[in-house]
C-alpha positions as a Markdown table, in Angstrom:
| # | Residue | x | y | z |
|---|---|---|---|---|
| 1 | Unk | 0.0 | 0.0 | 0.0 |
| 2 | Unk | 1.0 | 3.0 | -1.1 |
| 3 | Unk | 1.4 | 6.1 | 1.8 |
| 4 | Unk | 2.3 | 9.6 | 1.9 |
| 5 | Unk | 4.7 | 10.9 | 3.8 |
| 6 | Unk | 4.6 | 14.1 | 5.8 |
| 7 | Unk | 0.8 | 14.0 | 5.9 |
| 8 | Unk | -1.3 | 15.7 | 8.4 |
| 9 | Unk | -3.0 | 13.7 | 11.0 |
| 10 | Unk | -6.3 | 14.7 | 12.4 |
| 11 | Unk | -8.8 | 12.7 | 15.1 |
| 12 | Unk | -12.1 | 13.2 | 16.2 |
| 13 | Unk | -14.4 | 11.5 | 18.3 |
| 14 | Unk | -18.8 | 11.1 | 19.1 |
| 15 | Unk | -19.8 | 9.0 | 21.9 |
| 16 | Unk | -23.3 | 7.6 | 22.0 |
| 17 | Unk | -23.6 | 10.8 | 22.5 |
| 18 | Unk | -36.4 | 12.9 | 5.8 |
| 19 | Unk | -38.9 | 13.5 | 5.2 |
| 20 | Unk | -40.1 | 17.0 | 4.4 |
| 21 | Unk | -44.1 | 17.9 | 4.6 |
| 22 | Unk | -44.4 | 20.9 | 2.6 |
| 23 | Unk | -46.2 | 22.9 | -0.5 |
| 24 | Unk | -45.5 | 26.0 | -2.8 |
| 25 | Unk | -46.0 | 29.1 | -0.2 |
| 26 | Unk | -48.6 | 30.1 | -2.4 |
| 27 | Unk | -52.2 | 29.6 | -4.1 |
| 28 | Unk | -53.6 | 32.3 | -5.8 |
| 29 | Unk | -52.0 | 35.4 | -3.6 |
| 30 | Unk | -49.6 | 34.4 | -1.5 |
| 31 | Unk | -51.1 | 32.1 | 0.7 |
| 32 | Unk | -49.6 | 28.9 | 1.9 |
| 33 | Unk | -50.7 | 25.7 | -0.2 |
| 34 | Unk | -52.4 | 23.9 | 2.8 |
| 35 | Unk | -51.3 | 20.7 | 0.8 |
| 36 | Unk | -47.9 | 19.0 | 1.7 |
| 37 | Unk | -45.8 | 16.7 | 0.0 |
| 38 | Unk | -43.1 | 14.2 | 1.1 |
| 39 | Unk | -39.3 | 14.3 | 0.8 |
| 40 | Unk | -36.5 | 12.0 | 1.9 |
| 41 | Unk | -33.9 | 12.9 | 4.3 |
| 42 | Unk | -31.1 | 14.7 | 2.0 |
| 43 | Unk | -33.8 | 15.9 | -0.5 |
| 44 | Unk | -34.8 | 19.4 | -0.7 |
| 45 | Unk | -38.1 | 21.3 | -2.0 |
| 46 | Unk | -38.4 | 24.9 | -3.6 |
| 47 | Unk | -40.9 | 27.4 | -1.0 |
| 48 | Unk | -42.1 | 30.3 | -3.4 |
| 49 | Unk | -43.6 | 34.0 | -2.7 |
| 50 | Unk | -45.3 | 36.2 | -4.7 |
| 51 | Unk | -43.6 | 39.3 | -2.9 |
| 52 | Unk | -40.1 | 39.7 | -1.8 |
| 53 | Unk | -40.0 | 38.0 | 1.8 |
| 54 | Unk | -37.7 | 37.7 | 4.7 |
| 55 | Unk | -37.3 | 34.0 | 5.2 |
| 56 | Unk | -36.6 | 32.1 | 8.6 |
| 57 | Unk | -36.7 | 28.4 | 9.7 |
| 58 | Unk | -36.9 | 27.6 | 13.6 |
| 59 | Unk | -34.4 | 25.2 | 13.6 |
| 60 | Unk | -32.1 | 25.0 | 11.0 |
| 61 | Unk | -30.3 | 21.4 | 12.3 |
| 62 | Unk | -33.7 | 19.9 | 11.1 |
| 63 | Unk | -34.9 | 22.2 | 7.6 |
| 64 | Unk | -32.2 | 24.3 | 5.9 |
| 65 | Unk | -32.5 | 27.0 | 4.4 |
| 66 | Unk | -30.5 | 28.3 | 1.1 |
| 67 | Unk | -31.2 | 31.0 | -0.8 |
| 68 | Unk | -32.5 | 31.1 | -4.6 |
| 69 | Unk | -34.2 | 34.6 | -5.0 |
| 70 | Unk | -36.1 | 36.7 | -2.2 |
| 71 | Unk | -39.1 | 35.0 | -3.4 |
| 72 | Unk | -37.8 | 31.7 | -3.3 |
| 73 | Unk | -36.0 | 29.5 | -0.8 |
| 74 | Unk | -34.7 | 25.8 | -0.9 |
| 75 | Unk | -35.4 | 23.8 | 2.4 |
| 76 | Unk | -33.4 | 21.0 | 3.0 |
| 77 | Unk | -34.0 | 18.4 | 5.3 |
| 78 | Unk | -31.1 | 17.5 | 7.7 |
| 79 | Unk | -31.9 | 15.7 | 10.5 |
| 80 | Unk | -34.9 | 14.2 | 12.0 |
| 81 | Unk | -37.6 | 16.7 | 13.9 |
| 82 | Unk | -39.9 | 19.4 | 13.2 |
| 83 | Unk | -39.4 | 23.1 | 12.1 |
| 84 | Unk | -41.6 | 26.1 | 10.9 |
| 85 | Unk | -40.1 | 28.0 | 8.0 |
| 86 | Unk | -41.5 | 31.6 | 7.6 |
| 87 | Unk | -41.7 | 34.1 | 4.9 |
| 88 | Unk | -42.3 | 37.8 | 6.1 |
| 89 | Unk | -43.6 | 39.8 | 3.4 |
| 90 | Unk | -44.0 | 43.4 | 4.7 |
| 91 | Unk | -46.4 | 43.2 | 8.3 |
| 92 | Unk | -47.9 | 39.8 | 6.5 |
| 93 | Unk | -46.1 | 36.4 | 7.4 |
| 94 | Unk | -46.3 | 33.0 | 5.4 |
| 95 | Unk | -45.6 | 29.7 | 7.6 |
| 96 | Unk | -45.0 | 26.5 | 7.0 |
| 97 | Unk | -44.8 | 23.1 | 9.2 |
| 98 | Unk | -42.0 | 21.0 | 8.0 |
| 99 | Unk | -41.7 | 17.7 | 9.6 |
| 100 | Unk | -38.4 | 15.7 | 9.1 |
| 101 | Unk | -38.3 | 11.6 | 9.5 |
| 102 | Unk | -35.6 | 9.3 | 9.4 |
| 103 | Unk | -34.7 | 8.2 | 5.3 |
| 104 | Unk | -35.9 | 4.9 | 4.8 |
| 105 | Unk | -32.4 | 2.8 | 4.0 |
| 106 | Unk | -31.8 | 2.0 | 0.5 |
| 107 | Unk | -29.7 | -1.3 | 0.9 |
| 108 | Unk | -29.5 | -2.8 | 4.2 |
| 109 | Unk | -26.3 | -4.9 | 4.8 |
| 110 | Unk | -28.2 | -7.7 | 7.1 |
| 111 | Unk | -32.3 | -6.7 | 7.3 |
| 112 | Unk | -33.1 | -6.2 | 10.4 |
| 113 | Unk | -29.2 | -5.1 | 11.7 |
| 114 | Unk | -30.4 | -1.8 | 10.2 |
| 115 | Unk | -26.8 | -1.5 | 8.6 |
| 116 | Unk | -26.6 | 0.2 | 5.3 |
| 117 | Unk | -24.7 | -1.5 | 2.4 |
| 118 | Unk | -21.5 | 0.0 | 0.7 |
| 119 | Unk | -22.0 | 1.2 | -2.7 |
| 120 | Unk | -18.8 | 0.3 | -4.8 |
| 121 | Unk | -17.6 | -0.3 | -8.4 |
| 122 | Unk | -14.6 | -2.1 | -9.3 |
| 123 | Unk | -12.0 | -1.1 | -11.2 |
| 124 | Unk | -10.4 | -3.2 | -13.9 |
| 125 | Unk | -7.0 | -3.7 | -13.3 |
| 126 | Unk | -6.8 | -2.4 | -10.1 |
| 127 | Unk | -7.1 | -3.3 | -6.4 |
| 128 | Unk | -8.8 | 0.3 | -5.6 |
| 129 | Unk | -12.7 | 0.9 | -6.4 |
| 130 | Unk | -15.2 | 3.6 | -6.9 |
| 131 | Unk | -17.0 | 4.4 | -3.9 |
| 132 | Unk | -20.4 | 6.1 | -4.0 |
| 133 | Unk | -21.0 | 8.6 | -0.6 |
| 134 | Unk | -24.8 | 10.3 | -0.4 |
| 135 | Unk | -24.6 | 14.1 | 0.0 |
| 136 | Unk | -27.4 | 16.4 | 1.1 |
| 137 | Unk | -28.3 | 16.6 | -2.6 |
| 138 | Unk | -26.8 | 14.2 | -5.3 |
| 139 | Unk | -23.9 | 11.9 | -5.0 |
| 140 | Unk | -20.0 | 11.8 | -4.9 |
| 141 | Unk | -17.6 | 9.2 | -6.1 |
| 142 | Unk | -14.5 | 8.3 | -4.1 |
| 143 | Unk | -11.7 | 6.4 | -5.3 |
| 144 | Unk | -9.7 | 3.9 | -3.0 |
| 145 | Unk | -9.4 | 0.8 | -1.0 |
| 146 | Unk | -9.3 | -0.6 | 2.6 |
| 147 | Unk | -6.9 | -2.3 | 4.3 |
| 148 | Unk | -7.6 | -5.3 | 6.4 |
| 149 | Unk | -4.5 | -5.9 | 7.8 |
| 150 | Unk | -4.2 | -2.3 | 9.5 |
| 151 | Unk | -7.6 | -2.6 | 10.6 |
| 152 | Unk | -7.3 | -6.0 | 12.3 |
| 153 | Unk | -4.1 | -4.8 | 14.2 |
| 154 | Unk | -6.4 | -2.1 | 15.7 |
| 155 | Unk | -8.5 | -4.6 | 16.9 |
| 156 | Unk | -5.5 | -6.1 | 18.3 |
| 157 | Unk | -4.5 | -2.8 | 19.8 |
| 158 | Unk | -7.7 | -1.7 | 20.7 |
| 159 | Unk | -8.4 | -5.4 | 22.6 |
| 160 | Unk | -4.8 | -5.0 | 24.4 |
| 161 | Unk | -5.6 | -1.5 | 26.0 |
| 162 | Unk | -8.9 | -2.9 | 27.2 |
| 163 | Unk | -7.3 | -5.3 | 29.0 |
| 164 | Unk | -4.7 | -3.4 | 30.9 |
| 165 | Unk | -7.6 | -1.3 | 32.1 |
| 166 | Unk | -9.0 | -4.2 | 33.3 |
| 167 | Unk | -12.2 | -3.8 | 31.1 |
| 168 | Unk | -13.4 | -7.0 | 28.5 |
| 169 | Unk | -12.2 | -7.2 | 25.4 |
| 170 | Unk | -14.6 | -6.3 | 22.4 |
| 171 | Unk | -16.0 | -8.7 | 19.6 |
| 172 | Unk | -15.7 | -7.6 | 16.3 |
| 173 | Unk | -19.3 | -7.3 | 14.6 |
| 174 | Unk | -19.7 | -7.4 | 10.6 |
| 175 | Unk | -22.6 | -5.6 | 10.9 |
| 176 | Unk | -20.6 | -2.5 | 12.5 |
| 177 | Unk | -17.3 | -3.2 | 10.1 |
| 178 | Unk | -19.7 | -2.2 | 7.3 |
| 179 | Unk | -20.8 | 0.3 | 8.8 |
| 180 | Unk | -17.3 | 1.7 | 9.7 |
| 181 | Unk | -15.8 | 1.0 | 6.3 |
| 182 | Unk | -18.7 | 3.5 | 5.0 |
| 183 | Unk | -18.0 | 6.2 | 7.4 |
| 184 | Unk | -14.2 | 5.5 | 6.9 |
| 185 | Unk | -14.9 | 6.5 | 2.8 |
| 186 | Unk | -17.6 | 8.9 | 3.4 |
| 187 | Unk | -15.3 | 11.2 | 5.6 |
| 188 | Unk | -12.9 | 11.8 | 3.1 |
| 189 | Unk | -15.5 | 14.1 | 1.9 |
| 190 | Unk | -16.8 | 15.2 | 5.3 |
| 191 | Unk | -14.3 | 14.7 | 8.2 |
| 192 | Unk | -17.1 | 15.1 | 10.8 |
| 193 | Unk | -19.6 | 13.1 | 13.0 |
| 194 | Unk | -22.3 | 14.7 | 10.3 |
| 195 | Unk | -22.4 | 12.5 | 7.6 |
| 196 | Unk | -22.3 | 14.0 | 3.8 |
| 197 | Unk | -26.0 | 13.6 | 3.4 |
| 198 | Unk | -26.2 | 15.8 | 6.8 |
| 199 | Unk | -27.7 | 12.8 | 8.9 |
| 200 | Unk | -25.8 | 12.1 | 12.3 |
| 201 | Unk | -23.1 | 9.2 | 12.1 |
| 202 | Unk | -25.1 | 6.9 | 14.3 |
| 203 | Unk | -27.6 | 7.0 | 10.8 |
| 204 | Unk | -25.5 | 4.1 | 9.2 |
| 205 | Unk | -26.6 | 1.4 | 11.5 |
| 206 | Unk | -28.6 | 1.2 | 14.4 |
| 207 | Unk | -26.2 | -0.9 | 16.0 |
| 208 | Unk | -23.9 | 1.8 | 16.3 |
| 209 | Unk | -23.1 | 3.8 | 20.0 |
| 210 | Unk | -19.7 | 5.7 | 19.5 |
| 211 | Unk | -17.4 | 6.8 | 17.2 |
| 212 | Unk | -13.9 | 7.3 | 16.5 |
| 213 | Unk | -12.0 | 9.1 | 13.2 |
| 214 | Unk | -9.2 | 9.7 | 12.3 |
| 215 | Unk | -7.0 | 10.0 | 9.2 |
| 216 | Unk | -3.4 | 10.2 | 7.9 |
| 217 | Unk | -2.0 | 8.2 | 10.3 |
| 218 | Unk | 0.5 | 5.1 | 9.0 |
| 219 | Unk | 0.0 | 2.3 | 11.0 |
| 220 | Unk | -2.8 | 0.7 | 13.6 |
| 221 | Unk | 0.1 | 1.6 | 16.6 |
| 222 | Unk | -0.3 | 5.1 | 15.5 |
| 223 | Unk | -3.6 | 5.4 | 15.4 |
| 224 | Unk | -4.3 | 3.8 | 18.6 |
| 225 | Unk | -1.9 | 6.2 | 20.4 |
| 226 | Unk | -3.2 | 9.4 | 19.0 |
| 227 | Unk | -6.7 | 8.2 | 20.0 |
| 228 | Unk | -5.3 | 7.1 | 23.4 |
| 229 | Unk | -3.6 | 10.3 | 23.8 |
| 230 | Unk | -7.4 | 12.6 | 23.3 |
| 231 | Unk | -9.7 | 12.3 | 26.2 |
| 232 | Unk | -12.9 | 11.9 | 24.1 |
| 233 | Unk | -11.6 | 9.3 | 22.4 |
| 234 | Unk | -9.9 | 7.7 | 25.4 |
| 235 | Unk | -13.2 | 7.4 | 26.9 |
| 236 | Unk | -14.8 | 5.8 | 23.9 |
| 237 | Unk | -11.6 | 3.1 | 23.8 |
| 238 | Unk | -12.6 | 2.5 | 27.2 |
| 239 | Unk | -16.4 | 3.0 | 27.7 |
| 240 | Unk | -17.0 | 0.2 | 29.9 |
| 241 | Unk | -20.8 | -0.3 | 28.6 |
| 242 | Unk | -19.3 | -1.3 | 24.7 |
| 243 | Unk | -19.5 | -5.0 | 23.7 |
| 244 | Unk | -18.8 | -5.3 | 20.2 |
| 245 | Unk | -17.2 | -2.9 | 17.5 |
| 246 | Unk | -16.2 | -2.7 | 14.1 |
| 247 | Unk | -13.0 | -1.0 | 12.3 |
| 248 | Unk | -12.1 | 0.1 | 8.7 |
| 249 | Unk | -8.7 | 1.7 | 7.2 |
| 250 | Unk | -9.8 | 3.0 | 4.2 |
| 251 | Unk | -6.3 | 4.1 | 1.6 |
| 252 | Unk | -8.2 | 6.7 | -0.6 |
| 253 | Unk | -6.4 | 7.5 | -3.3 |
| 254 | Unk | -4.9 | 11.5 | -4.0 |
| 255 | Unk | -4.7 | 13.1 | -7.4 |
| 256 | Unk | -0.9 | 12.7 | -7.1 |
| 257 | Unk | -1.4 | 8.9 | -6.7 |
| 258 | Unk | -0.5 | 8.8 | -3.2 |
| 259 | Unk | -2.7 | 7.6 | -0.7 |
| 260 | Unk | -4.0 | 8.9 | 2.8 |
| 261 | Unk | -5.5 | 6.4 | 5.7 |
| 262 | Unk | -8.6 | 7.4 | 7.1 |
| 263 | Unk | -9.7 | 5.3 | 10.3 |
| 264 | Unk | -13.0 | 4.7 | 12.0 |
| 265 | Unk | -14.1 | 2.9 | 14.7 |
| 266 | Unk | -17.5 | 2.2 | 15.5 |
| 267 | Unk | -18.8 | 1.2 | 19.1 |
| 268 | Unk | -21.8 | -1.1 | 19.7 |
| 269 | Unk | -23.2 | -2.6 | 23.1 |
């Protein structure tokens, strides 16, 4: 595997820490269309006035608001709740109720684990592979590939610091390596515990608790001592109520041809 040297290195850490209802703003005048349609988490919907309004949404971590004219407003959903988005034209003010629920799961890695699939294409001729990652609106493609080895000596490592804390060690669970191996691709887009689609992290499988990132680290050693080293992620390596967990190194490639390691790990109980 290929690595590049003198890379930054960068951790975070989470511990277990849509669906839009909505209409045009207006029928006729500018009333508000009493009649509501549905949207999937990461989908937006176009709010029109008639007049030039002053637009506002009462909670912006569930319905986002972006600009188009001031007559018209996308709302995006982002995260599961309610919100009331309002358009102030003059002393006269347009609401309307947006309710966001969880996006149903395209693919699930095991039915009822609730663990979302990873979307990949092959490359001929090659041991890396396209990888698809779901933004708030459309798609991105990712190029790279994991590495097993690295990922198992984390385990290792990870197991091993358990037990000099006197805590049990942690079985690995496909369900959450999946779901780790997604995370480790999709936050080479996003480097955050909000995923690219602007869902929460604990979105790609509801067996997941806690998580760890990290990237441009060589080796599982590494890794495990930066981790070690940050109190929030200290406490996830040695959160007492965690049973099982999955890891994923995932080499994605750079336009140079270099690669940089991005590292997840994913706590279940």
């Amino acid at each position: 595997m290929k690595k590049r040297t003198n890379m930054r290195t960068r951790i975070l850490s989470l511990a277990a820490a849509a669906m839009i209802t909505a209409g045009s703003l207006f029928t006729g005048g500018d009333a508000l269309a009493a009649n509501a349609k549905t949207i999937k988490v990461g989908s937006s919907v176009n709010l029109t006035v008639k007049k030039a309004a002053k637009w506002s949404t009462s909670n912006k971590k569930v319905a986002k608001l972006t600009k188009i004219s001031s007559v018209k407003y996308k709302v995006t959903a982002m995260k599961v709740g309610t919100a009331k988005v309002t358009a102030k034209a003059g002393t006269t003010s347009y609401t309307c109720k947006i309710n966001v629920k969880a996006a149903s799961i395209s693919s699930a890695a095991s039915g009822s684990s609730g663990t979302e699939s990873i979307q990949s294409t092959a490359i001929a001729g090659s041991t890396d592979a396209k990888y698809t990652v779901q933004l708030a609106s459309g798609t991105k493609t990712v190029i790279g590939h994991f590495d097993e080895s690295i990922a198992n000596s984390c385990v290792s490592e990870l197991n091993a610091y358990r037990s000099e804390h006197g805590l049990n060690t942690l079985k690995v669970n496909k369900n959450l390596v999946t779901a780790a191996k997604i995370r480790a691709y999709e936050s080479t887009v996003k480097f955050e515990h909000t995923r690219p689609n602007g869902t929460s992290c604990f979105t790609v499988s509801s067996l997941a608790y806690g998580e760890n990132l990290a990237y441009g680290f060589s080796s599982a050693s590494k890794v495990t001592v930066a981790w070690s080293n940050s109190a929030s992620h200290n406490a996830n390596m040695l959160r007492d109520g965690y049973q099982t967990v999955g890891i994923a190194c995932f080499c994605a490639r750079q336009s140079n041809g270099s690669y940089v390691n991005y590292f997840v790990q994913m706590f279940g109980k």
